[in-house]
VMD Tcl script that builds the backbone (N, CA, C; Angstrom):
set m [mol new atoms 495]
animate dup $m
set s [atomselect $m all]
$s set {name element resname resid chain x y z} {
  {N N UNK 1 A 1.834 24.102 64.157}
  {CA C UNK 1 A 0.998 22.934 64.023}
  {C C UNK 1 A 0.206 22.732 65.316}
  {N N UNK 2 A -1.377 22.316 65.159}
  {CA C UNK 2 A -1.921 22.134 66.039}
  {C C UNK 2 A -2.290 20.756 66.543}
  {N N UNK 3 A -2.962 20.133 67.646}
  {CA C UNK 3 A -3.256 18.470 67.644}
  {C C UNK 3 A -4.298 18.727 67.755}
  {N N UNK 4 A -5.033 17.991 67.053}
  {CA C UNK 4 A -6.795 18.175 67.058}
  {C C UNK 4 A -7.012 16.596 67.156}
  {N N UNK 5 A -7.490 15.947 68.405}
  {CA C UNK 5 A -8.251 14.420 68.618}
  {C C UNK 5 A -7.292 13.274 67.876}
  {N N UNK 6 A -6.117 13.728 68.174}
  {CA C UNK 6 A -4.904 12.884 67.779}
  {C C UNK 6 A -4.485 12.992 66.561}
  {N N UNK 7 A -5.051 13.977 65.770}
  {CA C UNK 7 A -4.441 14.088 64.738}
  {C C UNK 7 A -4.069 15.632 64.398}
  {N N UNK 8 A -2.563 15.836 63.659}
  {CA C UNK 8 A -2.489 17.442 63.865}
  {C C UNK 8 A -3.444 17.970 62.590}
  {N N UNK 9 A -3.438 19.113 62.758}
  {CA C UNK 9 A -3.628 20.194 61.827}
  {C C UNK 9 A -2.719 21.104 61.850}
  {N N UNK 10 A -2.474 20.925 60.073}
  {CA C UNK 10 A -1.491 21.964 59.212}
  {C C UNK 10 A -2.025 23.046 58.731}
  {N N UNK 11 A -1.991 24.555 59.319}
  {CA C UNK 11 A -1.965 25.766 59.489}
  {C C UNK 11 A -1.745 25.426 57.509}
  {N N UNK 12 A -2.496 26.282 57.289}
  {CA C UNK 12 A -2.463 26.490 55.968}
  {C C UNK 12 A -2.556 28.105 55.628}
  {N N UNK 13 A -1.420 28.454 55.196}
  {CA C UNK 13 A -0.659 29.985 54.725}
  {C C UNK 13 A -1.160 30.380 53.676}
  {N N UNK 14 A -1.655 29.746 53.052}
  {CA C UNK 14 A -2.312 30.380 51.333}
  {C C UNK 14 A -3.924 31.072 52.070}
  {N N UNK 15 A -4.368 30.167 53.556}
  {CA C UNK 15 A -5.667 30.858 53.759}
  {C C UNK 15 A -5.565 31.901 55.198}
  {N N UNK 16 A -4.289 32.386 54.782}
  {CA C UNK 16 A -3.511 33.436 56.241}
  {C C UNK 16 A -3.822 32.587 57.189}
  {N N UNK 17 A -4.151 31.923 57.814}
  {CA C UNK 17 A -4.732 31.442 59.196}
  {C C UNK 17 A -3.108 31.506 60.375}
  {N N UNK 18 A -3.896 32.066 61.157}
  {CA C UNK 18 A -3.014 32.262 62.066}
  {C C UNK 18 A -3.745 32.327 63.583}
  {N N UNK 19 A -3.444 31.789 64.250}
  {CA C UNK 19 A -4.044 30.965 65.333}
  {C C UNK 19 A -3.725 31.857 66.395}
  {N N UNK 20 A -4.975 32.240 67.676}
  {CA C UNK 20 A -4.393 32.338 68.967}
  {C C UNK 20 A -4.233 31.904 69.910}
  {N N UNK 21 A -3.251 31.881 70.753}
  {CA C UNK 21 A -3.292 30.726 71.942}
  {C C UNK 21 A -2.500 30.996 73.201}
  {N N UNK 22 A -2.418 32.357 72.883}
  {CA C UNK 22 A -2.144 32.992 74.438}
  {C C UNK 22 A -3.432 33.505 75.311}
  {N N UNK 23 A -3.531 32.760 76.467}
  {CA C UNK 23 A -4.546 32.866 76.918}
  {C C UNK 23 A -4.906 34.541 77.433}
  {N N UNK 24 A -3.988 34.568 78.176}
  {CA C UNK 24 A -3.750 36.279 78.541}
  {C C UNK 24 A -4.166 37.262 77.467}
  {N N UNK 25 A -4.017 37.073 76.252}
  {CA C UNK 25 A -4.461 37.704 75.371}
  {C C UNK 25 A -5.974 37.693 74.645}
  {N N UNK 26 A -5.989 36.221 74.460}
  {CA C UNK 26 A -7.862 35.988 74.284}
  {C C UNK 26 A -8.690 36.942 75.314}
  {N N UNK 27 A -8.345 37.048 76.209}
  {CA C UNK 27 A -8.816 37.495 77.419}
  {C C UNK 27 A -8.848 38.832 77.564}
  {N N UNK 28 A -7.808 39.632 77.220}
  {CA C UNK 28 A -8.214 41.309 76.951}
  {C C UNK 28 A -8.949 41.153 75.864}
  {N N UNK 29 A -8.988 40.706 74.648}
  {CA C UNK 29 A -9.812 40.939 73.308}
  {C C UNK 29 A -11.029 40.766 74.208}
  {N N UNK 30 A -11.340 39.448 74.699}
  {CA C UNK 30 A -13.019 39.180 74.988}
  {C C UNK 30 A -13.572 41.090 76.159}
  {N N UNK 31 A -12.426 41.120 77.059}
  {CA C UNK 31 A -12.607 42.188 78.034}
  {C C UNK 31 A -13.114 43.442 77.385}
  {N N UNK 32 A -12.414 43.897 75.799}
  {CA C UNK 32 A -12.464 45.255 75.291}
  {C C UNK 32 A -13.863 45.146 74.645}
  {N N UNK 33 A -14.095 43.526 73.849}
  {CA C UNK 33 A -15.436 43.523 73.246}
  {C C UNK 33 A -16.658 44.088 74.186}
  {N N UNK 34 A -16.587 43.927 75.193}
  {CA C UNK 34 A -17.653 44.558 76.625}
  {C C UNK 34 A -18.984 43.869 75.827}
  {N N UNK 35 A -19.108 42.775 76.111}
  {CA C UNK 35 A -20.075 41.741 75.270}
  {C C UNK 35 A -21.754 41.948 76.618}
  {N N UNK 36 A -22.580 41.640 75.891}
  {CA C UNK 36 A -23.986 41.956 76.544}
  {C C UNK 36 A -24.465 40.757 75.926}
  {N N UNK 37 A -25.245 40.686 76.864}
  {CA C UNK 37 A -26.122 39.288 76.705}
  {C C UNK 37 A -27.323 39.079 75.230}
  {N N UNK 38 A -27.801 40.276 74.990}
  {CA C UNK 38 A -28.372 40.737 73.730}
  {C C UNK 38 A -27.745 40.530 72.488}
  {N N UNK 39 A -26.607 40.571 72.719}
  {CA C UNK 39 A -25.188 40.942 71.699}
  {C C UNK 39 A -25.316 39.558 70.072}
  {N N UNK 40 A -25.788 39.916 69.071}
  {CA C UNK 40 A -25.246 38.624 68.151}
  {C C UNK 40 A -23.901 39.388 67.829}
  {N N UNK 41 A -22.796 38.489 67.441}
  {CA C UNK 41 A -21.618 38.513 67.271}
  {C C UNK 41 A -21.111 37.968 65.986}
  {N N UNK 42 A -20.146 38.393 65.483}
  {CA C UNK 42 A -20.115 37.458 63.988}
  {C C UNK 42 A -18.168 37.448 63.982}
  {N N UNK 43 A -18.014 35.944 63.999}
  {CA C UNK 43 A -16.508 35.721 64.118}
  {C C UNK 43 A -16.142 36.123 62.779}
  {N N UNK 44 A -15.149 36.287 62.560}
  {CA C UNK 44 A -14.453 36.151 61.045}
  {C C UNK 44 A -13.484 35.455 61.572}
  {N N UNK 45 A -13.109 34.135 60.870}
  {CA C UNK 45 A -11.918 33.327 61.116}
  {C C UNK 45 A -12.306 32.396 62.229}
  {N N UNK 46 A -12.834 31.590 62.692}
  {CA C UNK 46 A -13.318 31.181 63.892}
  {C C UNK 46 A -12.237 30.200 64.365}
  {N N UNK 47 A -11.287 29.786 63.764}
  {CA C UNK 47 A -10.364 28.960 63.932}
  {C C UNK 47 A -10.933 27.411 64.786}
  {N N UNK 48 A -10.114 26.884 65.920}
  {CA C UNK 48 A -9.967 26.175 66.135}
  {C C UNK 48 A -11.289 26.709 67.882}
  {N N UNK 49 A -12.236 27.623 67.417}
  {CA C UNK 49 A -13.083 28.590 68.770}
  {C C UNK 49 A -13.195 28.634 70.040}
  {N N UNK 50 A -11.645 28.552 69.807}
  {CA C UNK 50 A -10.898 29.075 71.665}
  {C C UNK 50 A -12.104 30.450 71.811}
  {N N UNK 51 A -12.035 32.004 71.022}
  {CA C UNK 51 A -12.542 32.711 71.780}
  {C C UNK 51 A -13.936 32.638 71.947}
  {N N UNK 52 A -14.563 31.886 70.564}
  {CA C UNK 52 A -16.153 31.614 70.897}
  {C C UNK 52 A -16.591 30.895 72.092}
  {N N UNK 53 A -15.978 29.608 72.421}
  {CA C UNK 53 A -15.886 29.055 73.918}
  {C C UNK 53 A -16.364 29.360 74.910}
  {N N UNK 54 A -15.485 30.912 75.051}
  {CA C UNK 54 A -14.960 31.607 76.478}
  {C C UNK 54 A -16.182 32.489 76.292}
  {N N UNK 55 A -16.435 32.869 75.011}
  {CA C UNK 55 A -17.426 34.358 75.295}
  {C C UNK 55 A -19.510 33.440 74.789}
  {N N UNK 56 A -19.434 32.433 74.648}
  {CA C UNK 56 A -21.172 31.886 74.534}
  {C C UNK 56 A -22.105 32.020 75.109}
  {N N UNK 57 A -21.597 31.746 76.402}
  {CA C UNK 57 A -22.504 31.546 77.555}
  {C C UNK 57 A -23.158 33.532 77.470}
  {N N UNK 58 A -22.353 34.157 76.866}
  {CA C UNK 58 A -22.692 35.732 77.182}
  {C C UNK 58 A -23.325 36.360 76.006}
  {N N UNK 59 A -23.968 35.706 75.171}
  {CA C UNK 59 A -24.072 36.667 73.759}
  {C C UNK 59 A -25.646 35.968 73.758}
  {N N UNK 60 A -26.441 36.509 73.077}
  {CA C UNK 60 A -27.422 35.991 72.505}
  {C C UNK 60 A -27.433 34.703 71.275}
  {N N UNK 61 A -26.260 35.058 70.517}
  {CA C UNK 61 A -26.250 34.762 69.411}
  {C C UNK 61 A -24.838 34.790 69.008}
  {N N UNK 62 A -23.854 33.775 68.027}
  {CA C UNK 62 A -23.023 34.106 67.305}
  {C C UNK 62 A -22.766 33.417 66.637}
  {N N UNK 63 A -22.665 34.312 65.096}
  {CA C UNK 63 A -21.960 33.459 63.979}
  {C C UNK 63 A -20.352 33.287 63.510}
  {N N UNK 64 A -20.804 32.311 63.305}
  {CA C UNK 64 A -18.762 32.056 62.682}
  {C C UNK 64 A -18.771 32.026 61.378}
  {N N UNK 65 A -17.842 32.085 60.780}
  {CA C UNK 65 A -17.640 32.236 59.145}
  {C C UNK 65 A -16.358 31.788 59.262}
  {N N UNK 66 A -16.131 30.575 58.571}
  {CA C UNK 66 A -14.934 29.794 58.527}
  {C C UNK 66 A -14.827 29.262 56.901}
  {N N UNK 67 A -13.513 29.239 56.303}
  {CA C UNK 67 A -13.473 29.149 55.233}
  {C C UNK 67 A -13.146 27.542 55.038}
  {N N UNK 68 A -12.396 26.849 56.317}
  {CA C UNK 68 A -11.727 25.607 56.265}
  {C C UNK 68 A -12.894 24.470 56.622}
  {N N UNK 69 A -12.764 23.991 55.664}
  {CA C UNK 69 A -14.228 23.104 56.676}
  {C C UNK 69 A -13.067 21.989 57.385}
  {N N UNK 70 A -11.944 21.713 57.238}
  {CA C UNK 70 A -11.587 20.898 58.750}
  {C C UNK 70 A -12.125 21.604 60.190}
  {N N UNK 71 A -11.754 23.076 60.050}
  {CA C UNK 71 A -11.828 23.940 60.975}
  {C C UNK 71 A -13.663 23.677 61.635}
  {N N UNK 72 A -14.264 23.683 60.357}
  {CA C UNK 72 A -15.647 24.136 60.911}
  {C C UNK 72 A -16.289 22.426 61.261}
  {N N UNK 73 A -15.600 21.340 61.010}
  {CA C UNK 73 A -16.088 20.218 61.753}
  {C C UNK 73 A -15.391 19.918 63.119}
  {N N UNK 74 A -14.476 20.579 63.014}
  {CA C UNK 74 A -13.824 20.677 64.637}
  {C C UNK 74 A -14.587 21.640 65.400}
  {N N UNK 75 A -15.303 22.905 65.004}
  {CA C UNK 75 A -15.925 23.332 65.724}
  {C C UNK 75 A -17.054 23.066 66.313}
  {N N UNK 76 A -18.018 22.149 65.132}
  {CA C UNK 76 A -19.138 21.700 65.588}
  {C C UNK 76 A -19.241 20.802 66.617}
  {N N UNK 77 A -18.092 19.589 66.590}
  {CA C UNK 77 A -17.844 18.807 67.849}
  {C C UNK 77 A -17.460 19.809 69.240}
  {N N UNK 78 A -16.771 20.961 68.894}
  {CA C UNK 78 A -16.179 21.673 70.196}
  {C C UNK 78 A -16.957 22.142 70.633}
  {N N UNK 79 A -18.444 22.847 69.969}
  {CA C UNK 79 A -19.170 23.864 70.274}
  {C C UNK 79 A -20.456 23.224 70.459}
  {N N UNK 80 A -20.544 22.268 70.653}
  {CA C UNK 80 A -21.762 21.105 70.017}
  {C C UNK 80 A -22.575 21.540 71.470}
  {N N UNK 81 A -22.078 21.909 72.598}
  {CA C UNK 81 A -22.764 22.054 73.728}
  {C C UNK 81 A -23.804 23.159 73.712}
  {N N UNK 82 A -23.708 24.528 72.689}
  {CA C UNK 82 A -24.122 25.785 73.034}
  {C C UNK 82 A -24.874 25.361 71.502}
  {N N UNK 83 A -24.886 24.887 70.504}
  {CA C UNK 83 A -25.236 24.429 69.257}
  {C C UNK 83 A -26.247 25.533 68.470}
  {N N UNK 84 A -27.706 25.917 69.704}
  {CA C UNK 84 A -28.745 26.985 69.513}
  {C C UNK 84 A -28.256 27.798 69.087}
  {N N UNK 85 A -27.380 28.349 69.774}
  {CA C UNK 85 A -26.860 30.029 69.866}
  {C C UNK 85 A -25.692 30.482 69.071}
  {N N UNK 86 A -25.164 29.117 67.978}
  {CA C UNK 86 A -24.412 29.158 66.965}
  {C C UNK 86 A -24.720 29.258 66.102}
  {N N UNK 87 A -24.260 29.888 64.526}
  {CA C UNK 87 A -24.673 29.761 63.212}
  {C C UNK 87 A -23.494 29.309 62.640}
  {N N UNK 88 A -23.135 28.235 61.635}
  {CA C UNK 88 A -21.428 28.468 61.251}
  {C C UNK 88 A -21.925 28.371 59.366}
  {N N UNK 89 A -21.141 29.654 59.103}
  {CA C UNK 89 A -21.032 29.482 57.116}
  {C C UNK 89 A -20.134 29.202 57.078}
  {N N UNK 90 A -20.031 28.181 56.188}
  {CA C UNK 90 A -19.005 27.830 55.631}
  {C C UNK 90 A -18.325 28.593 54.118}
  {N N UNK 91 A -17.660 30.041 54.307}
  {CA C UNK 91 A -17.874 31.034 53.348}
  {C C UNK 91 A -16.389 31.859 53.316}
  {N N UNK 92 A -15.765 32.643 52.108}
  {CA C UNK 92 A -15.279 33.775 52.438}
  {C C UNK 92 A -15.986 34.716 52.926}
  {N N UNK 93 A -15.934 35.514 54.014}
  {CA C UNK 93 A -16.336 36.643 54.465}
  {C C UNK 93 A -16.384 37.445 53.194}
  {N N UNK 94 A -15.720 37.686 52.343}
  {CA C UNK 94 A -15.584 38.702 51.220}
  {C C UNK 94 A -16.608 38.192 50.603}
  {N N UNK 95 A -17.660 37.335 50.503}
  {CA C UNK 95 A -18.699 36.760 49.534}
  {C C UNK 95 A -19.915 36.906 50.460}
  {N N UNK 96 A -19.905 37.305 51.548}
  {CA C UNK 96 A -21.047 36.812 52.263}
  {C C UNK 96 A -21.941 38.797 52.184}
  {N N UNK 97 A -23.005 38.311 52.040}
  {CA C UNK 97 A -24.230 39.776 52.203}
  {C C UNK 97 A -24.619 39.980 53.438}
  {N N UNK 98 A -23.478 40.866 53.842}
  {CA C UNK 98 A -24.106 40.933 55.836}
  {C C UNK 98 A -25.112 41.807 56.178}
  {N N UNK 99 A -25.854 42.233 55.430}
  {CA C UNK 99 A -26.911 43.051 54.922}
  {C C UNK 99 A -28.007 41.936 55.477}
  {N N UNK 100 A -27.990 40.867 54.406}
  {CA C UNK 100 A -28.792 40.524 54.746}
  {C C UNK 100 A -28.896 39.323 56.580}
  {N N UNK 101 A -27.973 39.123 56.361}
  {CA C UNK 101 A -27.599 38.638 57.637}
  {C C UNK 101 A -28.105 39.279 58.942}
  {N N UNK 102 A -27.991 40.617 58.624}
  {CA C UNK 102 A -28.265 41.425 59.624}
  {C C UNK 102 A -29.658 42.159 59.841}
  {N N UNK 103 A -30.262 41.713 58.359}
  {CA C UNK 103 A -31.595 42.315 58.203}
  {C C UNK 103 A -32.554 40.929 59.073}
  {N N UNK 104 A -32.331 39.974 58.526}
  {CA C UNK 104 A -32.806 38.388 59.286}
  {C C UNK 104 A -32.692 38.553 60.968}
  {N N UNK 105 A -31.574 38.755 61.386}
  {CA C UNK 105 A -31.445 39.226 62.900}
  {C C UNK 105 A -31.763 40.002 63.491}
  {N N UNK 106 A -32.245 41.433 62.700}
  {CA C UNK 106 A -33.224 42.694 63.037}
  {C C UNK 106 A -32.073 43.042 63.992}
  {N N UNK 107 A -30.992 43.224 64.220}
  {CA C UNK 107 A -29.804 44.065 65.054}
  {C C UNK 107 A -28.942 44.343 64.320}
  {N N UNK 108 A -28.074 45.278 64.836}
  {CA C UNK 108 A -27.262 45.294 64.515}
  {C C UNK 108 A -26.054 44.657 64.671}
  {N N UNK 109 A -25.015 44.163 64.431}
  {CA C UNK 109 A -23.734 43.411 64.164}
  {C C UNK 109 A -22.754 43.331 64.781}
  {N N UNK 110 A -22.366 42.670 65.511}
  {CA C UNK 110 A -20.587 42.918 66.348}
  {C C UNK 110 A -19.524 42.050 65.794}
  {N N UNK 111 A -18.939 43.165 64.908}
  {CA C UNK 111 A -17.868 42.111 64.004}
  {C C UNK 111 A -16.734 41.678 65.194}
  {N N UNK 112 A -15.755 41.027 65.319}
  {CA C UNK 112 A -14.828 40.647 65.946}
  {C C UNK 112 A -14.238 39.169 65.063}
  {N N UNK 113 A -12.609 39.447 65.587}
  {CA C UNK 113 A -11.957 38.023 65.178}
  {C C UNK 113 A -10.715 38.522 64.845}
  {N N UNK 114 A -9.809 37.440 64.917}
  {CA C UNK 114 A -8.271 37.203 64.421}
  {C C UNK 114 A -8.012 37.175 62.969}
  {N N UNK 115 A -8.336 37.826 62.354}
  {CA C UNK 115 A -8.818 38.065 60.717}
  {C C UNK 115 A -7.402 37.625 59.936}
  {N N UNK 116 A -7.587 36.824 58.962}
  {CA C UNK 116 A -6.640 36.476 58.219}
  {C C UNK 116 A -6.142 37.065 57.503}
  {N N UNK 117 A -4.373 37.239 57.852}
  {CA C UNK 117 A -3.853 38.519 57.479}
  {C C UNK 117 A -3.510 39.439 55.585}
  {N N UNK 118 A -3.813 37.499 55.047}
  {CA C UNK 118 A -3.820 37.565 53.557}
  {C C UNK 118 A -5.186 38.688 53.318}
  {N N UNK 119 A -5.676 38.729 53.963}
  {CA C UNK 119 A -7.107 39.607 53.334}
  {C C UNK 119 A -7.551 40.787 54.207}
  {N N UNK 120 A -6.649 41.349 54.900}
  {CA C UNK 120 A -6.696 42.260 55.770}
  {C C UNK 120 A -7.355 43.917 55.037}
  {N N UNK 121 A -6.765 43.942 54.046}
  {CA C UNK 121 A -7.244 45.351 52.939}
  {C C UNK 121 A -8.507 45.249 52.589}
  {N N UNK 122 A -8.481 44.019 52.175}
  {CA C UNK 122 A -9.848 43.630 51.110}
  {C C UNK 122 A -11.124 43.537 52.184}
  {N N UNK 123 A -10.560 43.359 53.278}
  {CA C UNK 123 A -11.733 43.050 54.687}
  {C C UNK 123 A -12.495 44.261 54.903}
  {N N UNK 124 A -10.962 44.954 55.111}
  {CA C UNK 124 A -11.577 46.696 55.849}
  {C C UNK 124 A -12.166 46.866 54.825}
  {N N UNK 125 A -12.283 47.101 53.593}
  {CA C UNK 125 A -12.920 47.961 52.671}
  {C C UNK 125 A -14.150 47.074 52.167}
  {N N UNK 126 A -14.292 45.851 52.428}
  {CA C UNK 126 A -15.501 45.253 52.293}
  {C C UNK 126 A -16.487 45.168 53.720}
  {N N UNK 127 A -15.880 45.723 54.900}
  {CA C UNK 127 A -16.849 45.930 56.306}
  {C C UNK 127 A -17.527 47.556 55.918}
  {N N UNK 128 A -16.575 48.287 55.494}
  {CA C UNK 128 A -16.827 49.319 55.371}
  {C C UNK 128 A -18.576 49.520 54.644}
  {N N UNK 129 A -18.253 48.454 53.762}
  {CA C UNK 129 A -19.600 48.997 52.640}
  {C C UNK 129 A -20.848 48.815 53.702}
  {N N UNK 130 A -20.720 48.202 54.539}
  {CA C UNK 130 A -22.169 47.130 55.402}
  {C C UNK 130 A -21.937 47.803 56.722}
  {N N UNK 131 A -21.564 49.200 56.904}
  {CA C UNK 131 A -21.094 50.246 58.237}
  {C C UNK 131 A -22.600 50.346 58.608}
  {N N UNK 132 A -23.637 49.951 58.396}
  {CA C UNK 132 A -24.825 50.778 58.300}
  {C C UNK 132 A -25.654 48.811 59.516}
  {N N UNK 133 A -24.907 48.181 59.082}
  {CA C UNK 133 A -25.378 47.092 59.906}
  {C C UNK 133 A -24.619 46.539 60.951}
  {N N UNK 134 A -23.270 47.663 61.330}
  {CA C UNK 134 A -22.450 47.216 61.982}
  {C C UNK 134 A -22.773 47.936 63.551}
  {N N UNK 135 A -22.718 47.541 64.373}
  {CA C UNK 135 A -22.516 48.240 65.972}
  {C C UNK 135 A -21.506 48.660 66.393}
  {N N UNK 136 A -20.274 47.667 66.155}
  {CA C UNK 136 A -18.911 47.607 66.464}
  {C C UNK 136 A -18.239 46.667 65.578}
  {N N UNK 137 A -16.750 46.770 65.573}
  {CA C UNK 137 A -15.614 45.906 64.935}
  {C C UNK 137 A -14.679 45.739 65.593}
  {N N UNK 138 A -14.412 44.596 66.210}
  {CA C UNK 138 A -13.039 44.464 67.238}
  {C C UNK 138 A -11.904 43.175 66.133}
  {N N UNK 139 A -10.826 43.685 65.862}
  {CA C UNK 139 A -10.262 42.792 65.024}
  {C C UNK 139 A -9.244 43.118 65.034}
  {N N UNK 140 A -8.008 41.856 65.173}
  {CA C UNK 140 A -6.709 41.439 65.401}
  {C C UNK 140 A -6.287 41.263 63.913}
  {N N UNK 141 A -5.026 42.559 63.942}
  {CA C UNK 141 A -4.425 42.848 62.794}
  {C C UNK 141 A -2.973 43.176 62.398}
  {N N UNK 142 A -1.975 42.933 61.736}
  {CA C UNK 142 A -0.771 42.983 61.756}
  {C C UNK 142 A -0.232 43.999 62.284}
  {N N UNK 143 A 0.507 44.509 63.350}
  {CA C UNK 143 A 0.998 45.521 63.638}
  {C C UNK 143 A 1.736 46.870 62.666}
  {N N UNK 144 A 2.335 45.807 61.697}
  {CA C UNK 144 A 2.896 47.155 60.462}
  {C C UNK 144 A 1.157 47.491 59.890}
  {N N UNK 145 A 0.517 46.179 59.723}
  {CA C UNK 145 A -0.564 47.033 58.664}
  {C C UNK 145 A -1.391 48.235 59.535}
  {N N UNK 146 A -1.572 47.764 61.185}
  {CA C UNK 146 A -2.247 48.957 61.895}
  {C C UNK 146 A -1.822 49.818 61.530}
  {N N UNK 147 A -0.379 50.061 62.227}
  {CA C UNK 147 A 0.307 51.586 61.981}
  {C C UNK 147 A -0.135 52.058 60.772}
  {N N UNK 148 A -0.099 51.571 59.483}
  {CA C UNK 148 A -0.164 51.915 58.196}
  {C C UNK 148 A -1.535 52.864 58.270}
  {N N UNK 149 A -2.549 52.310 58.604}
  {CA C UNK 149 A -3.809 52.519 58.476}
  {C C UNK 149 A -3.687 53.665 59.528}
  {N N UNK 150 A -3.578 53.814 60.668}
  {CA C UNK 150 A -3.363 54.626 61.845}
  {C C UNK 150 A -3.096 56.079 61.100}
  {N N UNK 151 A -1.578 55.586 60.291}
  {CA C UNK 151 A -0.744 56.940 59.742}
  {C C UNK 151 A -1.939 57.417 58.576}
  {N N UNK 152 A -2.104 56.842 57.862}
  {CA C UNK 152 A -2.816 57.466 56.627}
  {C C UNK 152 A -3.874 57.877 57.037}
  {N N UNK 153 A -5.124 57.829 58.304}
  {CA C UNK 153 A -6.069 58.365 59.115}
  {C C UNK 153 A -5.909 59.437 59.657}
  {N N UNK 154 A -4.851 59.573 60.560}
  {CA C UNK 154 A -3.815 60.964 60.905}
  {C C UNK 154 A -3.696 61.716 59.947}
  {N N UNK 155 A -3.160 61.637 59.163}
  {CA C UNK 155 A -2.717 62.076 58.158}
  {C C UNK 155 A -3.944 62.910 57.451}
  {N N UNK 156 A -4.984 62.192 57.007}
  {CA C UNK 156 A -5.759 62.885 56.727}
  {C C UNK 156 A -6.955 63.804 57.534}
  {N N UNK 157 A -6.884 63.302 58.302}
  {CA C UNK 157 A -7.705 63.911 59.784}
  {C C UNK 157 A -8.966 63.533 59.545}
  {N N UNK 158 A -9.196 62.928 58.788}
  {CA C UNK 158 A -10.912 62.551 58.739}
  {C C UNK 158 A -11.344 61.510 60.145}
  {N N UNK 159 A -10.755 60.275 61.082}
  {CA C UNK 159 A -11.060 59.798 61.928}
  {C C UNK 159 A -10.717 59.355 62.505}
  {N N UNK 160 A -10.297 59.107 63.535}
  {CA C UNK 160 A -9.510 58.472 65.101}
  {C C UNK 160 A -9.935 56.732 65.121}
  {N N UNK 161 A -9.105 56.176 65.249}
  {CA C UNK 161 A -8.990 54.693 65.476}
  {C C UNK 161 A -8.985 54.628 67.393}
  {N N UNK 162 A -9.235 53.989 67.324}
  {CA C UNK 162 A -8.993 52.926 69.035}
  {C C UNK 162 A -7.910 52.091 68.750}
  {N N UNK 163 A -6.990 51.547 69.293}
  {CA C UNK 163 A -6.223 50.465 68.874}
  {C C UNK 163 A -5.515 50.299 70.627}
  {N N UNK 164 A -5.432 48.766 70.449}
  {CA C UNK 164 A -4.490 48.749 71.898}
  {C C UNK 164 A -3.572 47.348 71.596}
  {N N UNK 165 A -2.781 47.752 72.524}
  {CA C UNK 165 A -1.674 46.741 72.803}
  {C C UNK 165 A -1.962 45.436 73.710}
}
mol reanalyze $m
mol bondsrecalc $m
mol representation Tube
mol addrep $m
C-alpha cells in the first residue's frame, strides 16, 4: 500500500501493478537506459512516476501509458512541472497503435518501464509487431519469466538478450 496526499492507494493485482521504490535500483534502470536529450521515451506502467521524475529534465519527450486513472491524476499533479514534455494515455498498451505514435513523432521509440507482470507474454509479442518503430526496450520483468525467455532464445540460437541484475 502506498500514501498518496493523505490518502492510500490500493495496489490493484487484477491490473499486475507492482510498484518500484528502491531507489538504488530506479537508478541503474535510468543508468542502462543511457537517455539523450533527443530521446522521446514511452513508459509502459507509469505508476506512481518515481522514474519519469528522475529522468525529464533529460529526454526530449515522454509518454506514459497508464491504465489506472487514479494513477494518471496523481501523475498529472506530480509531473505538472515538466507538463510540455509529457503525453499521458490513458490506455492498455495492448490497444494502443505505436505505429502511429511513432509516425506523429517522426523517431523512433524508447520503450522502457516496470511492465505489469499479468501481461508480460502478451507485451513481448505485441512490441514485437511495432520492432520497426522501436530504437530500444528496457523493461523490468519477472525473474522466472526472464530465464524462461533467455532459455528458449538459447535454445534456439536465433538471438542474444542483454539482461542484468
Amino acid at each position: 500500500m502506498f500514501i498518496k496526499k493523505n490518502k492510500k492507494f490500493i495496489i490493484k493485482k487484477k491490473k499486475g501493478q507492482n510498484f518500484l521504490n528502491n531507489l538504488y535500483i530506479i537508478q541503474k534502470i535510468i543508468k542502462l537506459i543511457k537517455i539523450k536529450n533527443n530521446d522521446i521515451l514511452v513508459e509502459i506502467g507509469s505508476g506512481f512516476g518515481i522514474i519519469t521524475k528522475l529522468i525529464i529534465l533529460n529526454v526530449y519527450k515522454i509518454i506514459l501509458i497508464e491504465i489506472d486513472i487514479e494513477l494518471i491524476f496523481f501523475l498529472k499533479n506530480f509531473l505538472q512541472f515538466k507538463k510540455k514534455k509529457i503525453l499521458i494515455y490513458k490506455k492498455n498498451i495492448l490497444k494502443i497503435n505505436l505505429s502511429n505514435i511513432a509516425k506523429k513523432e517522426k523517431k523512433l521509440l524508447i520503450f522502457f518501464g516496470n511492465i505489469p507482470y499479468n501481461i508480460s507474454t502478451d507485451l513481448i509479442f505485441y512490441i514485437i509487431k511495432y520492432l520497426y518503430y522501436i530504437k530500444y526496450i528496457y523493461i523490468v520483468l519477472q525473474e522466472e519469466f526472464s530465464n524462461k525467455i533467455i532459455y528458449i532464445v538459447n535454445k534456439k540460437k536465433k538471438r542474444t538478450f542483454k539482461y542484468y541484475y
